[in-house]
N, C-alpha and C positions, 0 to 999 in steps of 0.2 A: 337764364338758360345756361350760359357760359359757365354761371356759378356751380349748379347743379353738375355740370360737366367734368367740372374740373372737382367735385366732390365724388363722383363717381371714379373716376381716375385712379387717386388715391388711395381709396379704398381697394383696387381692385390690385393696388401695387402694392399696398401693406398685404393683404392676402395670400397673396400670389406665394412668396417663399414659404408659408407655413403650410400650403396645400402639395408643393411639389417636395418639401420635408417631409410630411407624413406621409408621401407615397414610394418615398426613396428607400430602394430595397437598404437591409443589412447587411453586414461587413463582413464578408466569406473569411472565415478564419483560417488563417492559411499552416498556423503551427503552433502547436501546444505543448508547455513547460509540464513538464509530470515529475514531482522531488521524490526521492527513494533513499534510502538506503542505500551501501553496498551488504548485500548479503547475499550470495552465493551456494545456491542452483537459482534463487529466486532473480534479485539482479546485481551483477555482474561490473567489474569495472570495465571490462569491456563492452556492456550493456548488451549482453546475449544470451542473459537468463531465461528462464522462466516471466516471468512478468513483464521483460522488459521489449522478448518477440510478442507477447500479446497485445501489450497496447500499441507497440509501432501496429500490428495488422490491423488491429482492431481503426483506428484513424488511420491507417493508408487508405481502406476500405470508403471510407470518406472524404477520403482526398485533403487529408490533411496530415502534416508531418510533426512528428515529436519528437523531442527534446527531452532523454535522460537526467535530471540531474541531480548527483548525489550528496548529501548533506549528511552531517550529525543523525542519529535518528530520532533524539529529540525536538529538532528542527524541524523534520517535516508538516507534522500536524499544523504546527503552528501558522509555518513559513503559508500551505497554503489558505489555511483557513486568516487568514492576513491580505491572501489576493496575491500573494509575494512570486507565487508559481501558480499553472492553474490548474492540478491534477496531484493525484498521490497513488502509487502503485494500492493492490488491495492489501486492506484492513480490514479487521473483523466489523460485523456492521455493529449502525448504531451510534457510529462515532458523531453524527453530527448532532447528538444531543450534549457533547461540550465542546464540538465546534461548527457550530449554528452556521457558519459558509458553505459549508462544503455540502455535496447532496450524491447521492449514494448512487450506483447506478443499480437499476433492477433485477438485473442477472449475476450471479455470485460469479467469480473468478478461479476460487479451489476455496480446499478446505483446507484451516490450519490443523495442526496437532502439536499442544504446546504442553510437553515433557521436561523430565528430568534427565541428566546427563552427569552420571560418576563413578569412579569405580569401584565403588563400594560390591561388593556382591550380595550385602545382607538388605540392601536399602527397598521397601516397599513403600508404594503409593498407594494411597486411598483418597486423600486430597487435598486441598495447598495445606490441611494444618499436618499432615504428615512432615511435612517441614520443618516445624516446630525444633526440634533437636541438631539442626544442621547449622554450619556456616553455607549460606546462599550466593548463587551470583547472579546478576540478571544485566538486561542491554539499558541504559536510560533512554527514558521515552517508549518502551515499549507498554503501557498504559492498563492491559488486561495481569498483566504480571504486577504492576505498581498495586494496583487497586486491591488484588487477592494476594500477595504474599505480606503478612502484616506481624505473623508471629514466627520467629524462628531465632537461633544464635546470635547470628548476626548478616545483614546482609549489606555485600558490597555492589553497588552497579560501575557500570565501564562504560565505554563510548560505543564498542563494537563489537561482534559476537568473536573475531580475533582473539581479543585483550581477553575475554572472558574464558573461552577453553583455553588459554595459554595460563591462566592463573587455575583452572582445573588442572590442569597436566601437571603444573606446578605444585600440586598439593595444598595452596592458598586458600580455594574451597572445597567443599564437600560436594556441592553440587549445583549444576550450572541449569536454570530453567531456559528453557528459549523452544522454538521453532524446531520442528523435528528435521525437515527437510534439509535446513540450512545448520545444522548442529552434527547432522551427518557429515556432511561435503567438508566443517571443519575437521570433524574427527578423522577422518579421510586424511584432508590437507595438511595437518599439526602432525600427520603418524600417529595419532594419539591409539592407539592397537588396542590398551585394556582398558578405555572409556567406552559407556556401553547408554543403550537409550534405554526408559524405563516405561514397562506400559502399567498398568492403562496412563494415557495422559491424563493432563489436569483439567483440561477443557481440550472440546474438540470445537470449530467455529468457523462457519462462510464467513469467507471474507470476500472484499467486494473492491472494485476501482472507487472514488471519488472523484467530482470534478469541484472545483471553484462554483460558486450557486451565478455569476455571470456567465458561467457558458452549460446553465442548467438545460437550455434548448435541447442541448448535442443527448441529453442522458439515456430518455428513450431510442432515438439512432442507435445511438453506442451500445447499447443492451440489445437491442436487437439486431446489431451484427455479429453481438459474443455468441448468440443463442443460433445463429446462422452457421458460424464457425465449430460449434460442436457439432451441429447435425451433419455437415458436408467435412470433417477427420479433422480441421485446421489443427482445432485446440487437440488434439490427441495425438496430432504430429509435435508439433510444438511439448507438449508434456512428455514424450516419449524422449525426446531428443535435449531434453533439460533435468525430468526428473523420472524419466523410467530407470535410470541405474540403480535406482533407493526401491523398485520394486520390492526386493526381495525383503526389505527390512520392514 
């Protein structure tokens, strides 16, 4: 009997920790790494762009706090699809079909418009092979621009959309692709007076947050408080106050 006893015992001690393990809630995330860029109306070294008031609301709303932080922009991708941070401001979707971590959230964020920028006054678009004849510049790491600009003079990339309208302004190249929103705020910032945007753009494209695919949980949350935030003005406060100046353009 004794024996039986003390084989019960044991049993119910070996047990015992893997039952109150698998009932032990999860680990309330209390603050999220999100890697960016500096690109300006979007975000900001001051971190008070465009993108960068959306995800602070977007996870205050859940009671969790975030963390700007800006790298190279070739680093982003990688950095978080590496685990290395565990978010990325919005990118055009899709991305995690080359990088298999990351997981896309539901609800798009805005819309790119990825143009031409030079002061050419003859220069017409129809699409990336209209390029063809030009000296090109573009941001490294921006991926939709890598993939479609393949035949043209010659083309140089730079670290940051700075470097790149500063070698437009400079006559270096013919013509600078990027971001329309934030190629304005350069052209604005540089004085650059006779650099002009060219339509139709090259691609127009939702773009979307990313999370690290470990904190896949949050995705739908987090998508449905973007989709909460449009219906009740947030995001249209927010867009007003970051990129309503660029209306008229």
């Amino acid at each position: 009997m004794k024996n039986w006893l003390w084989i019960l015992y044991m049993t119910a001690a070996i047990a015992a920790p893997a039952v109150t393990g698998a009932a032990r809630p999860s680990v309330a995330i209390e603050k999220l790494v999100i890697a960016s860029e500096i690109y300006p109306p979007l975000s900001t070294a001051e971190k008070n762009g465009f993108e960068d008031l959306l995800a602070k609301e977007i996870f205050r709303r859940l009671g969790i706090a975030v963390e700007i932080r800006h790298m190279p922009g070739e680093r982003v991708l990688a950095n978080v699809n590496a685990g290395l941070q565990d978010g990325v401001h919005p990118r055009i979707g899709g991305m995690a079909e080359k990088y298999p971590n990351l997981v896309q959230f539901e609800e798009r964020s805005l819309v790119f418009d990825f143009v031409a920028f030079t002061r050419m006054g003859d220069l017409e678009i129809v699409d990336w092979a209209s390029l063809a004849p030009y000296h090109v510049g573009i941001v490294t790491g921006w991926k939709i621009l890598e993939w479609n600009i393949k035949q043209n003079k010659s083309l140089i990339k730079v670290d940051n959309g700075e470097q790149l309208f500063k070698m437009l302004g400079a006559g270096r190249i013919d013509v600078a692709v990027y971001a329309r929103w934030p190629g304005l705020q350069l052209v604005r910032d540089l004085g650059l007076e006779d650099i002009r945007d060219v339509d139709p753009p090259f691609a127009t494209k939702d773009a979307f947050a990313y999370l690290h695919k470990r904190h896949e949980r949050l995705i739908p949350k987090a998508s449905q408080v973007l989709r909460a935030m449009k219906a009740d003005g947030t995001y249209q406060r927010i867009y007003d106050q970051t990129l309503g100046k660029f209306k008229a353009n």
